[in-house]
C-alpha positions in Angstrom: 61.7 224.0 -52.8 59.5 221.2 -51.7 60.3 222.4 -47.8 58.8 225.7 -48.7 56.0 224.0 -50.3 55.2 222.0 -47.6 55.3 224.7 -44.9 53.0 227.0 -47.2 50.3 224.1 -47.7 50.8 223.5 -43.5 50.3 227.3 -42.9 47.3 227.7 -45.3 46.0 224.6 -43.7 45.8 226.1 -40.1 44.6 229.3 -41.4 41.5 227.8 -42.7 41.1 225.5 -39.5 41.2 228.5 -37.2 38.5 229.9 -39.1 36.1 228.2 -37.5 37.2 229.5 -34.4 36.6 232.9 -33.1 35.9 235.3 -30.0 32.5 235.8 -28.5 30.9 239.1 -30.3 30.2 242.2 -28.3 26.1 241.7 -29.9 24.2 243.5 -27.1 21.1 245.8 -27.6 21.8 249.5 -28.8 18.6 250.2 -26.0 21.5 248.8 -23.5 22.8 252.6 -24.1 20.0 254.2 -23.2 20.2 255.7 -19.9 23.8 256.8 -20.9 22.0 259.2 -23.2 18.9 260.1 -20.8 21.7 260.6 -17.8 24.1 262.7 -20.2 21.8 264.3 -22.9 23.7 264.8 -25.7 22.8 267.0 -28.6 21.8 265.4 -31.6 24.8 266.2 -33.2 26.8 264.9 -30.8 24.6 261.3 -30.7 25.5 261.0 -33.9 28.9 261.6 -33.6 28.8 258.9 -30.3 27.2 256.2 -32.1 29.8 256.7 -35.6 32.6 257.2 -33.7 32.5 255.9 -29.9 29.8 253.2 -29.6 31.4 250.1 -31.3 34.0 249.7 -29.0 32.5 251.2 -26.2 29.2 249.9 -25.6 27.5 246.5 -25.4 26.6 247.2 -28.7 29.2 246.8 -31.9 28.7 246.7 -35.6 31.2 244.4 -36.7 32.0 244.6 -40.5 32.6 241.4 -42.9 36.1 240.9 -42.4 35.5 240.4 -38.1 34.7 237.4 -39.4 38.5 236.0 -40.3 40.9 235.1 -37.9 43.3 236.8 -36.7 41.2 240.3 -37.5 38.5 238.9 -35.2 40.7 238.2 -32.0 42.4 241.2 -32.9 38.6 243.1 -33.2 37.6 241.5 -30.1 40.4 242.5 -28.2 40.0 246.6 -28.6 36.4 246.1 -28.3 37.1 244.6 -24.5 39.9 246.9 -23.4 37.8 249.8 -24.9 34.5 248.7 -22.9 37.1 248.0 -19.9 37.9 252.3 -19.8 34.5 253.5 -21.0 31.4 251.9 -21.6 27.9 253.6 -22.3 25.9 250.2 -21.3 26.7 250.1 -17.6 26.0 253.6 -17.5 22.9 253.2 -15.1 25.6 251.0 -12.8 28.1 253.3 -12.2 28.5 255.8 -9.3 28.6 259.5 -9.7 31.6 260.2 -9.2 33.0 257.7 -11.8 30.5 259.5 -14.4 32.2 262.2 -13.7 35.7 260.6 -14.2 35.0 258.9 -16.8 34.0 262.1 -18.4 37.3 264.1 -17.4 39.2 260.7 -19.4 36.9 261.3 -22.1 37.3 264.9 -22.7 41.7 264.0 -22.1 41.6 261.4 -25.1 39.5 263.5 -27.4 41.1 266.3 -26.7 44.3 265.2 -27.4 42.9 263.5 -30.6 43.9 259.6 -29.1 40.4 258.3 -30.0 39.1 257.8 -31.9 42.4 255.4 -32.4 43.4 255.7 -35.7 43.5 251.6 -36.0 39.3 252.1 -36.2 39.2 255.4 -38.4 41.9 253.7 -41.3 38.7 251.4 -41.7 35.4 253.5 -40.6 36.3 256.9 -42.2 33.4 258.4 -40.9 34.4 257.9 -37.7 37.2 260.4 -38.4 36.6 263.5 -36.0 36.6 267.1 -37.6 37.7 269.9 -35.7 33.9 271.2 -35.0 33.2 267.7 -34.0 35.8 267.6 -31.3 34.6 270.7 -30.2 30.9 269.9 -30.2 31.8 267.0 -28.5 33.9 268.7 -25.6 31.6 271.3 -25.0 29.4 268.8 -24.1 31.3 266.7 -22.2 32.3 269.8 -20.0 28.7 270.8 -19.7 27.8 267.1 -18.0 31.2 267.5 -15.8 29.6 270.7 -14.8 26.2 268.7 -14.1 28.2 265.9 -12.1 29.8 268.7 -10.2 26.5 270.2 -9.1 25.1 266.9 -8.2 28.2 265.9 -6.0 28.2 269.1 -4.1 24.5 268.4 -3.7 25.0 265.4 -1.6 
């Protein structure tokens, strides 16, 4: 018993000294999105939709919610909020060429489509990020119409 003790008090010990460690935060400027939206012009609707369901993990711009701040949860945070930004990310928008707009769009309308994002790891805690049927579809239809706009424009050149 006093071995189990022991290891408990070393374990609780730790986890309170690697609370004062953490990741950097993702703690841009939501204006850092901005010329994703002027380039891509997405309804209302569909803005909304971006900044509930998309945005935190894919921009330079996260909200992170009270428990980011205990460790593990915030290495573990930190880590989807990098490899998300890594496949998609609205704030280098103005950065990237045309034709990896465009294929960033075709991945975006695969994932959604297929309902693998938003990943169900960030809707078990953000219900609202939860996409309904008319979401996805409001959202698709308008990824399709910027493919369409990104086709025109590389034919263009």
């Amino acid at each position: 018993m006093k071995v189990i003790k022991k290891i408990l008090i070393l374990l609780l010990v730790a986890f309170v000294i690697a609370q004062f460690f953490g990741p950097e935060k993702n703690e841009g400027d939501i204006a850092m999105v901005t010329s994703f939206f002027e380039d891509t012009n997405p309804p209302e609707e569909v803005k909304l939709i971006l900044k509930e369901s998309c945005m935190d993990c894919h921009s330079s711009f996260t909200r992170y919610p009270w428990y980011s701040a205990i460790t593990p949860v915030n290495y573990w945070m930190a880590d989807h909020v990098k490899n998300g930004s890594k496949h998609f990310n609205m704030s280098d928008w103005a950065e990237a060429s045309l034709k990896k707009k465009d294929h960033k769009f075709d991945e975006l309308i695969e994932m959604v489509e297929s309902k693998e994002m938003p990943l169900p790891s960030y809707t078990w805690t953000h219900s609202e990020a939860n996409l309904t049927d008319d979401q996805i579809e409001s959202v698709l239809n308008w990824a399709k119409q910027v493919r369409s706009v990104y086709a025109a424009q590389k034919a263009a050149q």
